[in-house]
Biopython code that builds the backbone (N, CA, C, O; Angstrom):
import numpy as np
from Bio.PDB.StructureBuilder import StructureBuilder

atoms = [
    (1, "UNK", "N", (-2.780, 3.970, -12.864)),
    (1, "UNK", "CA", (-1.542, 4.720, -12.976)),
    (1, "UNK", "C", (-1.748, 6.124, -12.412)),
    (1, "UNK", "O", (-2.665, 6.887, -12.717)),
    (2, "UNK", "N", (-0.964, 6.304, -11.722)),
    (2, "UNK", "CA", (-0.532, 7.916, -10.803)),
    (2, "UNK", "C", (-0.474, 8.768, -11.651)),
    (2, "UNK", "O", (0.577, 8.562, -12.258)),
    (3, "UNK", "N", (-1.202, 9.986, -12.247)),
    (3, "UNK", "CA", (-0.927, 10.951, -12.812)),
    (3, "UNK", "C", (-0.464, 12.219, -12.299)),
    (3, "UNK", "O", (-0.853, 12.391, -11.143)),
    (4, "UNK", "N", (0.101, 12.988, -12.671)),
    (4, "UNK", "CA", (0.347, 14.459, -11.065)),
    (4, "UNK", "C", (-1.377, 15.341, -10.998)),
    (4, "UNK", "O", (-1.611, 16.020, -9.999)),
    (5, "UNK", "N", (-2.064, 15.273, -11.714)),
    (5, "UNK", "CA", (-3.162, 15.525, -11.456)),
    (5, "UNK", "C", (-3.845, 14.730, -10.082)),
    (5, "UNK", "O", (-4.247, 15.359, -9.103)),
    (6, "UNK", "N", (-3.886, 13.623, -10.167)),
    (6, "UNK", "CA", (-4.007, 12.454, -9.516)),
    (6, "UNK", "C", (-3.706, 12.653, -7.851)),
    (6, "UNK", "O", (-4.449, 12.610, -6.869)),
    (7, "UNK", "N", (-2.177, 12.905, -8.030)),
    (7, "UNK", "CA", (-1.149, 12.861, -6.815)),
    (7, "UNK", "C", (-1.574, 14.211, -6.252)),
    (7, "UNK", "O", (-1.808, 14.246, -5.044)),
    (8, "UNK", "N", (-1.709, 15.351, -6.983)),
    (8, "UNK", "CA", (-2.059, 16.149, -6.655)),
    (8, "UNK", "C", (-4.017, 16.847, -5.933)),
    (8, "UNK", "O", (-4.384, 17.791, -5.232)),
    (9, "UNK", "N", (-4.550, 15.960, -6.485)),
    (9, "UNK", "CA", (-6.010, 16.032, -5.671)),
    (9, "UNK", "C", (-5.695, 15.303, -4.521)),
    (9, "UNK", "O", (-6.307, 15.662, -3.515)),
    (10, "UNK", "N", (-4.946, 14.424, -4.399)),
    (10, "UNK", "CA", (-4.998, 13.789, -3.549)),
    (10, "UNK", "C", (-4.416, 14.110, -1.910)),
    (10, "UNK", "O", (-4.777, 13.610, -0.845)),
    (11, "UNK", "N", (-3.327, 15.200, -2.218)),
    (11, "UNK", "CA", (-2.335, 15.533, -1.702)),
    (11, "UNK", "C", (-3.532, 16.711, -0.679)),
    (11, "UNK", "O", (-3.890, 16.522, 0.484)),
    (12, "UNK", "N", (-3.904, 17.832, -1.551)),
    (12, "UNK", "CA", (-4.692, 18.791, -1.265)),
    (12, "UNK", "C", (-6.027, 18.103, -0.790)),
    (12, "UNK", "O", (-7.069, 18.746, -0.667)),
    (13, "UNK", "N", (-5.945, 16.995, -0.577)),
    (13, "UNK", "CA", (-7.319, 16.245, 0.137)),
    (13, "UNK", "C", (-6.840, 15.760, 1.507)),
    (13, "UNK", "O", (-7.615, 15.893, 2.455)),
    (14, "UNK", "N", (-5.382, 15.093, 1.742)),
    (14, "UNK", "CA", (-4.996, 15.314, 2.939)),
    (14, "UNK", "C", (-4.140, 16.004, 3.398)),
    (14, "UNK", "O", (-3.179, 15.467, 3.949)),
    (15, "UNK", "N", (-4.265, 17.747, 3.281)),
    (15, "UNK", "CA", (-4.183, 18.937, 3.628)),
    (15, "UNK", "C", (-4.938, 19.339, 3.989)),
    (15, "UNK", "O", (-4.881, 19.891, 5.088)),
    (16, "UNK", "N", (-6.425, 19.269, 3.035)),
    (16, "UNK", "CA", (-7.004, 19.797, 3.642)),
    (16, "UNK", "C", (-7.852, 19.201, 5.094)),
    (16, "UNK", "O", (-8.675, 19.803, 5.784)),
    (17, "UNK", "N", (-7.383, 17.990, 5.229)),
    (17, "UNK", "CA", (-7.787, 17.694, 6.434)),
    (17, "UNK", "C", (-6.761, 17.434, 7.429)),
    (17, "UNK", "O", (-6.793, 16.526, 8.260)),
    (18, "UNK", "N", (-5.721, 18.422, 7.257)),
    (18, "UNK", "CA", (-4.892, 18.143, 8.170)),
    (18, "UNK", "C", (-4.330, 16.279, 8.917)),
    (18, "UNK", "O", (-4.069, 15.843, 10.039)),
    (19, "UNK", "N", (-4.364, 15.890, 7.958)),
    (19, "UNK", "CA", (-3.639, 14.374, 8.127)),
    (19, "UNK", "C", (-2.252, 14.204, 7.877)),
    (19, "UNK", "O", (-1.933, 13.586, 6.861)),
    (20, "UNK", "N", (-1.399, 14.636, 8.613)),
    (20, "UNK", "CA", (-0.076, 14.191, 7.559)),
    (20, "UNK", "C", (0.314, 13.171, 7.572)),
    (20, "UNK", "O", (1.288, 13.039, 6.831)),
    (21, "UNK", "N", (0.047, 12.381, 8.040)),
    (21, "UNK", "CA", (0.256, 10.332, 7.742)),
    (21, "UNK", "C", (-0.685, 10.408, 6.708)),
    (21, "UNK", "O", (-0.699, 9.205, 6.449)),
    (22, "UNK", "N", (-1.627, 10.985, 5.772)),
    (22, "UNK", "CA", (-1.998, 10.865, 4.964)),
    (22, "UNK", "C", (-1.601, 11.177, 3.530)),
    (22, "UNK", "O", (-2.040, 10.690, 2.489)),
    (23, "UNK", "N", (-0.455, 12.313, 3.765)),
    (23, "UNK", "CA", (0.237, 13.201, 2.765)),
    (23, "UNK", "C", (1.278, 11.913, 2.754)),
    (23, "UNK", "O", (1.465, 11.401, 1.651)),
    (24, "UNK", "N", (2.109, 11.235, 4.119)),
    (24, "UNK", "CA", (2.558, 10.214, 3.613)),
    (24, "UNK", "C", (2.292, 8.959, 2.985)),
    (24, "UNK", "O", (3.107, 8.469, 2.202)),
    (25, "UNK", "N", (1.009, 8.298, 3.324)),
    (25, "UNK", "CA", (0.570, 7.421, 2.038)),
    (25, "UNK", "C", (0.064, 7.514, 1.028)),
    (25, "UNK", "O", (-0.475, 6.610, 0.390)),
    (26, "UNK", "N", (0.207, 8.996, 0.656)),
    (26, "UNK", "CA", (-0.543, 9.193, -0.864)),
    (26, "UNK", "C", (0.956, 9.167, -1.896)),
    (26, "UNK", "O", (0.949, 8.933, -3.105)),
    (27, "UNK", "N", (1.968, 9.418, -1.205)),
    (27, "UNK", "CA", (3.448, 9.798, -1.874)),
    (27, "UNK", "C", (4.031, 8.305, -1.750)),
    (27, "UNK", "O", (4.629, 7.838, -2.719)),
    (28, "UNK", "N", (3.901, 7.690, -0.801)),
    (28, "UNK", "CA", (3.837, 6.016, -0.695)),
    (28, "UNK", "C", (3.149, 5.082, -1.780)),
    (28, "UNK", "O", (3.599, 4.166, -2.469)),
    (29, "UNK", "N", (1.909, 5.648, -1.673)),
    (29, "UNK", "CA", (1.310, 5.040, -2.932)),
    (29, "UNK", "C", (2.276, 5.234, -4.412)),
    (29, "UNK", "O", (3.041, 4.458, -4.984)),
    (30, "UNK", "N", (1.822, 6.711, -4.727)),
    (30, "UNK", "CA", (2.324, 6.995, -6.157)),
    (30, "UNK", "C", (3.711, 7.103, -6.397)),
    (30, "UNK", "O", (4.004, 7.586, -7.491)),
    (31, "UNK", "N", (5.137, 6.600, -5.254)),
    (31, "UNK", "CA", (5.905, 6.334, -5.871)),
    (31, "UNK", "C", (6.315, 4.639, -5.960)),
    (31, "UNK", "O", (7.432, 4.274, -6.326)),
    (32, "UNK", "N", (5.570, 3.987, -5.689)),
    (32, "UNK", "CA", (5.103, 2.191, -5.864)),
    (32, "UNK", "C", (5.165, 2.619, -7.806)),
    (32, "UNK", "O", (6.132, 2.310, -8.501)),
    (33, "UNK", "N", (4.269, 3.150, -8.195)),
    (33, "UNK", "CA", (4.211, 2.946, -9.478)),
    (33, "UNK", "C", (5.869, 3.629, -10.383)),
    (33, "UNK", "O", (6.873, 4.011, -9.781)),
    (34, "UNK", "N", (5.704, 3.599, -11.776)),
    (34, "UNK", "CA", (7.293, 3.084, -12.632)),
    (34, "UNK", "C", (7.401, 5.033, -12.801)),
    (34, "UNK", "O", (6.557, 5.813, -13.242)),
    (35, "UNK", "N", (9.002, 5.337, -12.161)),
    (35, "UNK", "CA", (9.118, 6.543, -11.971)),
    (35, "UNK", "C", (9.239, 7.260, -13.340)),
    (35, "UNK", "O", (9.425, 6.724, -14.432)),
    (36, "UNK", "N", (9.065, 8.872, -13.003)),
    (36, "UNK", "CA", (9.391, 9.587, -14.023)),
    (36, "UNK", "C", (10.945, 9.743, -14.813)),
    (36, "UNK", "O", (11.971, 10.111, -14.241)),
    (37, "UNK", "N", (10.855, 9.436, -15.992)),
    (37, "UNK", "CA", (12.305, 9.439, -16.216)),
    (37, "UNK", "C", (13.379, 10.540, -15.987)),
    (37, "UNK", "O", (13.038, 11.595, -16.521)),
    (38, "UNK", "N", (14.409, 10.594, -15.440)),
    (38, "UNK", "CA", (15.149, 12.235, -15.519)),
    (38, "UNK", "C", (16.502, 11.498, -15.449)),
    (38, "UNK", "O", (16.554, 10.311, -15.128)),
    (39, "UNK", "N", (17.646, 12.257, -15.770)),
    (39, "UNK", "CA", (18.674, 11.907, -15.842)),
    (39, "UNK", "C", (19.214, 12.207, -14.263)),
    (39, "UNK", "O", (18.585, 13.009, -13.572)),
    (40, "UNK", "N", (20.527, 11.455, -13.678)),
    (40, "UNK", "CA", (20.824, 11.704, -12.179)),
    (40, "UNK", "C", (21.236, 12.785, -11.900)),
    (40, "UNK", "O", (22.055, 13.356, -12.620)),
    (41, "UNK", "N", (20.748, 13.324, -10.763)),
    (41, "UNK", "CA", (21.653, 14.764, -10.798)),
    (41, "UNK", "C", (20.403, 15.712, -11.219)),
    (41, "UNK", "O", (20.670, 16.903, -11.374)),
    (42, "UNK", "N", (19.243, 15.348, -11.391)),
    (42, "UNK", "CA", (18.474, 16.460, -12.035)),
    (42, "UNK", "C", (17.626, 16.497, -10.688)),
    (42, "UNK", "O", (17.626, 15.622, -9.823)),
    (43, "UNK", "N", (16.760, 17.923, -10.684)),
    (43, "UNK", "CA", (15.537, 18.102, -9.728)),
    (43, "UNK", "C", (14.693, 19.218, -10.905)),
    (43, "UNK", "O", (15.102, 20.164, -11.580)),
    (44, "UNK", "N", (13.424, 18.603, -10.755)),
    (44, "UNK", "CA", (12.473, 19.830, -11.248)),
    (44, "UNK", "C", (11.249, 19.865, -10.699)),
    (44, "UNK", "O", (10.684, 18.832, -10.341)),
    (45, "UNK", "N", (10.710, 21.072, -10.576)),
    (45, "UNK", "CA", (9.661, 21.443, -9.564)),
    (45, "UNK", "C", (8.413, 20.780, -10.666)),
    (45, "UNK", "O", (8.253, 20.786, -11.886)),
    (46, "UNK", "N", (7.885, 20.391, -9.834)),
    (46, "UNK", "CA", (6.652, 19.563, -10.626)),
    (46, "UNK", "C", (5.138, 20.209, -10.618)),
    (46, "UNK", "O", (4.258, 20.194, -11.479)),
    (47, "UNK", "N", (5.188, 20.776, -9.320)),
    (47, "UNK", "CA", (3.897, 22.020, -9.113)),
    (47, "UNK", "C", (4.490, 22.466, -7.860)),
    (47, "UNK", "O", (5.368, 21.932, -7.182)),
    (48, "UNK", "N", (3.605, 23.946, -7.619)),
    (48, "UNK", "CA", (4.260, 24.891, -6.828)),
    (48, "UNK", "C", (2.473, 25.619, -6.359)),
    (48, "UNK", "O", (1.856, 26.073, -7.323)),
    (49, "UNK", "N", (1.936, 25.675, -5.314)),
    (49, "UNK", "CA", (1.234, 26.548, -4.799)),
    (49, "UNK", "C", (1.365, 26.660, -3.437)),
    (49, "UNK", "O", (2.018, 25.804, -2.841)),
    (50, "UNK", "N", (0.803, 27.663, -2.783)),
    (50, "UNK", "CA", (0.902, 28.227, -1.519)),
    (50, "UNK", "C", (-0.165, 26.610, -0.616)),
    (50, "UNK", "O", (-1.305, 26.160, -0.506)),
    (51, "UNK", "N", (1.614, 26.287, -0.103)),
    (51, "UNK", "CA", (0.955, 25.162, 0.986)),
    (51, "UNK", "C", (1.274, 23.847, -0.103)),
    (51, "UNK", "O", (0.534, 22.910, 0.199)),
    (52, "UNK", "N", (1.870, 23.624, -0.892)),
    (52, "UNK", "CA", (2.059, 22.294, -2.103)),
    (52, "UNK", "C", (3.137, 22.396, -3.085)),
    (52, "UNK", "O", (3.061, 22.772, -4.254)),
    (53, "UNK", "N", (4.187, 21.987, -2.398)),
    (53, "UNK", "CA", (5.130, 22.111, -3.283)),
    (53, "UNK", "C", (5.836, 20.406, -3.864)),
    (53, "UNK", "O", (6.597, 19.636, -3.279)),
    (54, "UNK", "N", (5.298, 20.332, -4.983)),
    (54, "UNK", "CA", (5.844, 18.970, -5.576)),
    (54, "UNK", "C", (7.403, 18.528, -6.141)),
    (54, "UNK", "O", (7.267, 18.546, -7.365)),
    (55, "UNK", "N", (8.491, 18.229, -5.908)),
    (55, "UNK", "CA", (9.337, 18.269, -6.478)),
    (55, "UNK", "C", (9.961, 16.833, -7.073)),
    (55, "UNK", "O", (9.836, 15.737, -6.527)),
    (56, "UNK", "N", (10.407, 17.008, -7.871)),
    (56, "UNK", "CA", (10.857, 15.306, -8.536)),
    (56, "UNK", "C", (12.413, 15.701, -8.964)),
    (56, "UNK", "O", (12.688, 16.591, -9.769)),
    (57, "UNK", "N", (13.591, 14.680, -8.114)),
    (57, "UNK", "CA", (14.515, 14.632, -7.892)),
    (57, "UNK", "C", (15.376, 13.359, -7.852)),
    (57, "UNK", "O", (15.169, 12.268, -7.322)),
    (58, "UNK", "N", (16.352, 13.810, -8.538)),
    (58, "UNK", "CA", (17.426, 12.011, -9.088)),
    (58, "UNK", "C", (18.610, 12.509, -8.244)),
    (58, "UNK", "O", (19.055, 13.647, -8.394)),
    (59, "UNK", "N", (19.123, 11.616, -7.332)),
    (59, "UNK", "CA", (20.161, 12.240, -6.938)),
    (59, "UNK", "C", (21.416, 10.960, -7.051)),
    (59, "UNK", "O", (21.097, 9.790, -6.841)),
    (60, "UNK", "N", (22.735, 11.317, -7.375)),
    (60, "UNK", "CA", (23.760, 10.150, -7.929)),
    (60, "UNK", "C", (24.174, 9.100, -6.225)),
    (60, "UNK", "O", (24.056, 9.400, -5.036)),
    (61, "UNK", "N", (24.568, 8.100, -6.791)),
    (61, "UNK", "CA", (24.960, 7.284, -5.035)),
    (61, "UNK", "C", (25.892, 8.051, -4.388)),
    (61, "UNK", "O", (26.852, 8.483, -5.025)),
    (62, "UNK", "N", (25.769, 8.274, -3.300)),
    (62, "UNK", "CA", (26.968, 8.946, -2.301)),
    (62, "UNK", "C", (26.714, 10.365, -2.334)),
    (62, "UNK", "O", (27.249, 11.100, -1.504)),
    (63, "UNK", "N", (25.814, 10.883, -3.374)),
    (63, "UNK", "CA", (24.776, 12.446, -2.912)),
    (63, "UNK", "C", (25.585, 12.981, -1.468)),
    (63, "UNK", "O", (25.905, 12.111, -0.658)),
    (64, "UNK", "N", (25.812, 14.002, -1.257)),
    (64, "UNK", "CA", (26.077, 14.027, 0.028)),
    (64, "UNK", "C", (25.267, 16.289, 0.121)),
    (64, "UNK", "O", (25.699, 17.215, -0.566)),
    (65, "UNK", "N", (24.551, 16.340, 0.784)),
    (65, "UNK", "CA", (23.996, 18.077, 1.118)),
    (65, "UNK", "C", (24.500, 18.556, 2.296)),
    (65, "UNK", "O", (24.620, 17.870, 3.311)),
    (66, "UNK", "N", (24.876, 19.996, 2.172)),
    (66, "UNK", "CA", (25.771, 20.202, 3.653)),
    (66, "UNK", "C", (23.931, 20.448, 4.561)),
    (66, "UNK", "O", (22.776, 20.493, 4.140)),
    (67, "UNK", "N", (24.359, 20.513, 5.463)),
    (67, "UNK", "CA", (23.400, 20.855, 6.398)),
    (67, "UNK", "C", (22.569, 22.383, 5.775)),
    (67, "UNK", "O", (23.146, 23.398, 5.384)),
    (68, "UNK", "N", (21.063, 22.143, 5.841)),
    (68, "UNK", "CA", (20.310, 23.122, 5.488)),
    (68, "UNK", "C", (19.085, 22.814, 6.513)),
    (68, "UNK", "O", (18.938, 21.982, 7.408)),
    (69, "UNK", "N", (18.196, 23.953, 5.937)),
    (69, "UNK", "CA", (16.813, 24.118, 6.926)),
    (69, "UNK", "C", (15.896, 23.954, 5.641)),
    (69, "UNK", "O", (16.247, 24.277, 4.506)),
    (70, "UNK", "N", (14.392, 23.279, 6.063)),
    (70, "UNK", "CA", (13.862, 23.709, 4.572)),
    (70, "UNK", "C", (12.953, 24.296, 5.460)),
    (70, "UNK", "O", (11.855, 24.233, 4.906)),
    (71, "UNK", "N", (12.863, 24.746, 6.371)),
    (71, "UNK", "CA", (11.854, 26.143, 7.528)),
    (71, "UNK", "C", (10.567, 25.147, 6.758)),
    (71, "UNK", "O", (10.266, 25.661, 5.681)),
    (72, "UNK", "N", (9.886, 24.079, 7.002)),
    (72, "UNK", "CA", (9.272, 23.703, 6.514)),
    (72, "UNK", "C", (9.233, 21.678, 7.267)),
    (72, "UNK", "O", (10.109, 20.948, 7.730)),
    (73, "UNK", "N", (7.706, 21.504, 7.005)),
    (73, "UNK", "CA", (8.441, 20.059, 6.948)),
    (73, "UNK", "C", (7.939, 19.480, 5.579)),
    (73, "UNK", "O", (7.357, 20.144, 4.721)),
    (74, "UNK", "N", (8.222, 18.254, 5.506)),
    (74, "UNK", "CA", (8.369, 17.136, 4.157)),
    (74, "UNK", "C", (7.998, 16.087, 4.330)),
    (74, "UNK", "O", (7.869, 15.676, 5.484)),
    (75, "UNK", "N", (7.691, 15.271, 3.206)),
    (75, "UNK", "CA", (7.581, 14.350, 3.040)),
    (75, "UNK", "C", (8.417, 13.845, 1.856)),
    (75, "UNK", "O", (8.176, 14.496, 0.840)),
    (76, "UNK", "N", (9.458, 12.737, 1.663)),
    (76, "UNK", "CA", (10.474, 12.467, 0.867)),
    (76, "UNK", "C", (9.978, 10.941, 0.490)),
    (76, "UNK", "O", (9.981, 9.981, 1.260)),
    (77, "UNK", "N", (9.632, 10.953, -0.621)),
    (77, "UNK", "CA", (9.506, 9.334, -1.414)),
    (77, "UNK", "C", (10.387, 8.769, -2.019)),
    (77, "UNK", "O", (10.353, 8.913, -3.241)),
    (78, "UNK", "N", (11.413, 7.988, -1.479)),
    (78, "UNK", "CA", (12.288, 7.800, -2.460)),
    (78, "UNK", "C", (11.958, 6.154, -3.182)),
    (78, "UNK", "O", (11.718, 5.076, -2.637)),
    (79, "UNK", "N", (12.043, 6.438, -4.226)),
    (79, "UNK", "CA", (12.034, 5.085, -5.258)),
    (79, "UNK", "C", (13.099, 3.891, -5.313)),
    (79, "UNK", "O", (12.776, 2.711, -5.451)),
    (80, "UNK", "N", (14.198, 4.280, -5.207)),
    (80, "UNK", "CA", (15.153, 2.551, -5.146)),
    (80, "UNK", "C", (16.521, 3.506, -4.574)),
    (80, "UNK", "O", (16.956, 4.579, -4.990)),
    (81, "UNK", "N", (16.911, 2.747, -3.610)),
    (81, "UNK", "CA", (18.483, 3.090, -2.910)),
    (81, "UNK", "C", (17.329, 4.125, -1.317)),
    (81, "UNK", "O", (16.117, 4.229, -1.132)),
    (82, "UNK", "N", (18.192, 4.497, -0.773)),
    (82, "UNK", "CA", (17.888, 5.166, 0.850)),
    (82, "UNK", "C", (18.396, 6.912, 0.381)),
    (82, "UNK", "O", (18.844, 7.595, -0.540)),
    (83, "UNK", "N", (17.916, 6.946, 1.822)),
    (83, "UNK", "CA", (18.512, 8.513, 2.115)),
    (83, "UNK", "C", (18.427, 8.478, 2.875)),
    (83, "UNK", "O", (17.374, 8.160, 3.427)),
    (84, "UNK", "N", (19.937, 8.914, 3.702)),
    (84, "UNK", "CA", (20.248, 9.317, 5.122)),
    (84, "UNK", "C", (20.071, 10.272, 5.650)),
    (84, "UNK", "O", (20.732, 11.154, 5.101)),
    (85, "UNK", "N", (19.376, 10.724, 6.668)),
    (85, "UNK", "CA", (19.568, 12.119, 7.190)),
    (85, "UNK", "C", (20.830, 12.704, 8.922)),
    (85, "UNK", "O", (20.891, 12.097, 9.992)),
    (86, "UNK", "N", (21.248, 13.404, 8.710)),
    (86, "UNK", "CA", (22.109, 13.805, 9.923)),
    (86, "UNK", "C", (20.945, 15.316, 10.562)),
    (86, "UNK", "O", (20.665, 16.151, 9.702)),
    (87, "UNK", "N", (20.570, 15.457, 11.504)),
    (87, "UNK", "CA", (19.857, 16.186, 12.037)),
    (87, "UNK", "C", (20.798, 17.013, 12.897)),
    (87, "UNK", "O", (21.512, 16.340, 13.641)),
    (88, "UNK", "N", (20.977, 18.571, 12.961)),
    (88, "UNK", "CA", (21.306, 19.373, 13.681)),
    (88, "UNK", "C", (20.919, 20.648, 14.311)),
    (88, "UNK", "O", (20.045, 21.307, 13.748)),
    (89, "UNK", "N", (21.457, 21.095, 15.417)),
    (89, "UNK", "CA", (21.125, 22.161, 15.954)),
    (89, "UNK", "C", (21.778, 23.306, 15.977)),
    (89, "UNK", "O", (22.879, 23.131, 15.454)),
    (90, "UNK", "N", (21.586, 24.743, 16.445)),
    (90, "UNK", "CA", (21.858, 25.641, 16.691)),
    (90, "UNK", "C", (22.885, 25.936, 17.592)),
    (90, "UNK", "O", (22.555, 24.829, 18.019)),
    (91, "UNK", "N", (23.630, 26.244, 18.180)),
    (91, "UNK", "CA", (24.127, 26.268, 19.636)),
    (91, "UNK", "C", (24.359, 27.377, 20.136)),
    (91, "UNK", "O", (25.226, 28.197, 19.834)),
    (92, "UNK", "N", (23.420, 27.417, 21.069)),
    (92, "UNK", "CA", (23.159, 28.903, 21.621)),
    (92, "UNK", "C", (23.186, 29.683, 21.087)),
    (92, "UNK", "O", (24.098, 30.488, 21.276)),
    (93, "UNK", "N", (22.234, 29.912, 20.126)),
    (93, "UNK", "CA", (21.971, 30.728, 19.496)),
    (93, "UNK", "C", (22.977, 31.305, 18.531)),
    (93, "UNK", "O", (22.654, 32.376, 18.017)),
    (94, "UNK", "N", (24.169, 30.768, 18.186)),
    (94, "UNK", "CA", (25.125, 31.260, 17.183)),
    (94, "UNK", "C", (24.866, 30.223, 15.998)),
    (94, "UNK", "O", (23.969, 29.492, 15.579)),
    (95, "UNK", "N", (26.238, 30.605, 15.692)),
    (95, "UNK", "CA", (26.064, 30.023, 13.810)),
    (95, "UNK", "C", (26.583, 28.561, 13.556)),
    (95, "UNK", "O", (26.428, 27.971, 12.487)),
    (96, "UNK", "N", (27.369, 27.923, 14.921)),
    (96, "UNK", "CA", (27.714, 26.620, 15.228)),
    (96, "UNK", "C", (26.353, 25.455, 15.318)),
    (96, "UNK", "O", (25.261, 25.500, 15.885)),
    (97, "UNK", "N", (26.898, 24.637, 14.634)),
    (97, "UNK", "CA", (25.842, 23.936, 14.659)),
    (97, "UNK", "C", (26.501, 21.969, 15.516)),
    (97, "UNK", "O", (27.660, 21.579, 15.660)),
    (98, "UNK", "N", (25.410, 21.364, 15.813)),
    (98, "UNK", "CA", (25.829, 20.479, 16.334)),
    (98, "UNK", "C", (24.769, 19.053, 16.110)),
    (98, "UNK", "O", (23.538, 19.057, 16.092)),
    (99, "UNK", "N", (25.448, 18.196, 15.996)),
    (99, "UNK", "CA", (24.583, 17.196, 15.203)),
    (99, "UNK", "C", (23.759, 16.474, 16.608)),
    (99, "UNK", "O", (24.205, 16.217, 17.726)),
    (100, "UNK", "N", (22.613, 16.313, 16.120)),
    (100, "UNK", "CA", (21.559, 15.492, 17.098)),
    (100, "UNK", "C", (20.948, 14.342, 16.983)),
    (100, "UNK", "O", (20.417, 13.657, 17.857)),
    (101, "UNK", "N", (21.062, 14.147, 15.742)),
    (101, "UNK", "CA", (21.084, 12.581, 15.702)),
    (101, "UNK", "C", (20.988, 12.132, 14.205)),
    (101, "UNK", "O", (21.280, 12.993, 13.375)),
    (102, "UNK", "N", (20.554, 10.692, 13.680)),
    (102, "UNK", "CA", (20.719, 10.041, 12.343)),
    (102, "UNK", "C", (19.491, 9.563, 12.292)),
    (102, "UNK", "O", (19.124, 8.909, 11.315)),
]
sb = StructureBuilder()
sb.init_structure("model")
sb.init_model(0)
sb.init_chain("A")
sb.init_seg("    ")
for serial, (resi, resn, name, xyz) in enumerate(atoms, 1):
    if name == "N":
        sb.init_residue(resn, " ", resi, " ")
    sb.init_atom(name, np.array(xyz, "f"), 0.0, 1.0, " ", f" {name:<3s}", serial, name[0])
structure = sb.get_structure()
């Protein structure tokens, strides 16, 4: 069984070797096992350090987020149902944005 201790050595083991197909099968792995309970609609930060940010998040069917940046990249495990993403851009440099793909 996945503990966040667990998930978390593990995580900072492929960081520190710069693998990120590795950061994705360690989050692959430990969300295979029976999730944390939270009610829908909830997110709570699970650990937080410079370079590791864990978050555990229920989101209801039909969720919908306007377009954001997380100036960052991710890795997203989701446990049962999908998540869609719409990808967009800048346009010329103003505040218009324009979708680039699904």
């Amino acid at each position: 069984m996945y503990t966040l201790d667990n998930l978390l050595d593990e995580l900072r083991q492929a960081l520190a070797d710069s693998d990120l197909a590795a950061v994705a099968d360690v989050v692959r792995r430990a969300i295979r096992e029976e999730p944390m309970v939270s009610q829908a609609g909830s997110s709570q930060s699970l650990h937080s350090e410079p370079g590791l940010t864990v978050l555990h998040t229920v989101v209801n069917p039909g969720f919908a987020s306007p377009p954001h940046n997380h100036r960052t990249w991710a890795v997203i495990g989701v446990y049962e149902g999908q998540e869609d993403n719409t990808f967009y851009r800048l346009v010329d440099g103003s505040r218009r944005i324009e979708e680039i793909g699904r």
